[in-house]
SENUZA-963481 format. One record per residue (C-alpha): residue in three letters; x, y, z. Coordinates in steps of 0.02 Angstrom, whole numbers, padded with zeros to 5 digits, always signed. Layout:
<nodes>
ALAXYZ...
</nodes>
This chain:
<nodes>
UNK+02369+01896-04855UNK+02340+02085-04872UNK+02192+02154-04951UNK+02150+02340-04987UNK+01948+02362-04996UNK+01884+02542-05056UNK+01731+02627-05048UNK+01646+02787-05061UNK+01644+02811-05248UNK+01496+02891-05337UNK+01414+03010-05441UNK+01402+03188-05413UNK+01384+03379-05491UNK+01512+03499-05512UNK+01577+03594-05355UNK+01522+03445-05240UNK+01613+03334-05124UNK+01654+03139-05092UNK+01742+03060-04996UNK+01845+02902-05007UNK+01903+02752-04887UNK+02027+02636-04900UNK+02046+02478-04780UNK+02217+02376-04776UNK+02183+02195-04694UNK+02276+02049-04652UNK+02449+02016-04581UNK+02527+02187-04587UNK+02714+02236-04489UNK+02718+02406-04553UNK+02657+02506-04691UNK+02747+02641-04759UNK+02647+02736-04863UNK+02459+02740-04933UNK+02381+02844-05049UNK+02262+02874-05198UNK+02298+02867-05396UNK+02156+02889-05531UNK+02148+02852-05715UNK+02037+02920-05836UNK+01974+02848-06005UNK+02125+02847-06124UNK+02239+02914-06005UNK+02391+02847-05883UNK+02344+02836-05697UNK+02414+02957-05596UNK+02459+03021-05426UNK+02317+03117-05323UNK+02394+03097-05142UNK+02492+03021-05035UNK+02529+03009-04853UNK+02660+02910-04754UNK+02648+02834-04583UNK+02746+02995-04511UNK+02614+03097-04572UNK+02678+03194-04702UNK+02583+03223-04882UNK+02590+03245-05044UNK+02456+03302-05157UNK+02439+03315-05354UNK+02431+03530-05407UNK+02261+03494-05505UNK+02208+03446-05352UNK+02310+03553-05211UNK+02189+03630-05093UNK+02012+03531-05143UNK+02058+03368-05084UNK+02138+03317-04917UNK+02192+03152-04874UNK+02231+03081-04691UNK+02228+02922-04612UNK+02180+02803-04465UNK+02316+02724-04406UNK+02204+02592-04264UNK+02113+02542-04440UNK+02255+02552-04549UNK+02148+02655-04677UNK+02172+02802-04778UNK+02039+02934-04817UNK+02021+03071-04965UNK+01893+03195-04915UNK+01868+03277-05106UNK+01797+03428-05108UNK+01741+03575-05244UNK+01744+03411-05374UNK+01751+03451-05565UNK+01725+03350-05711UNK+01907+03328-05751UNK+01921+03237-05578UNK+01802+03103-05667UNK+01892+02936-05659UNK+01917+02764-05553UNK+02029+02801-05404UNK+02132+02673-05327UNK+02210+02639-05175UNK+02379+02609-05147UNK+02463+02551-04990UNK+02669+02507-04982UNK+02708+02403-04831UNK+02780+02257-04776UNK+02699+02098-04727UNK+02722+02010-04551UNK+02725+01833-04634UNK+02844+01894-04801UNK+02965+02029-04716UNK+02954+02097-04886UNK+02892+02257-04948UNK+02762+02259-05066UNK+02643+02377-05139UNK+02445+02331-05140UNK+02301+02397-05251UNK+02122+02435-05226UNK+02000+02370-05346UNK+01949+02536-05387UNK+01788+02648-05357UNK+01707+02755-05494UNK+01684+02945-05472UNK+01605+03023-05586UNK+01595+03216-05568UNK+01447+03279-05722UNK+01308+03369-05735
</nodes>
């Protein structure tokens, strides 16, 4: 079984920073990709970045060049070091990982629970 557990969520004021972990456990062959999607009140959740196990990134514009994201491959974790944080990056971020399982062979894609950020003064 695969689990994805987040934390790092919180409150804080305008122009301040967070930043977010993401832990994939359990029997895992490979993982392809992880990254970090947020939804907002009355809105669709959405892309804020991704990385995949080569390395290579892809980041939201309403959030290019505030957040960064990297991961640790010997934990099999992700990380979003947000920084300069407004109010419109209010929301619950999840964690996403696409990999495949050593018992299934089959790829799959894995959610976070979620972790509240709230951004306000």
């Amino acid at each position: 079984q695969v689990q994805l557990v987040e934390s790092g969520g919180g409150s804080v004021q305008p122009g301040g920073s967070l930043r977010l972990s993401c832990a994939a456990s359990g029997s895992i062959l490979s993982i392809n990709s992880m990254g970090w999607y947020r939804q907002a009140p009355g809105k669709q959740r959405e892309l804020v970045a991704t990385i995949t196990s080569g390395g290579s990134t892809n980041y939201a514009d309403s959030v290019k060049g505030r957040f960064a994201i990297s991961k640790v491959n010997a934990k099999n974790a992700v990380l979003l070091q947000m920084n300069s944080l407004r109010p419109e990056d209010t929301a619950v971020y999840y964690c996403n990982a696409d990999l495949v399982g050593f018992k299934t062979l089959d790829k799959q894609v894995y959610w976070g629970q979620g972790t509240q950020v709230t951004v306000s003064s």
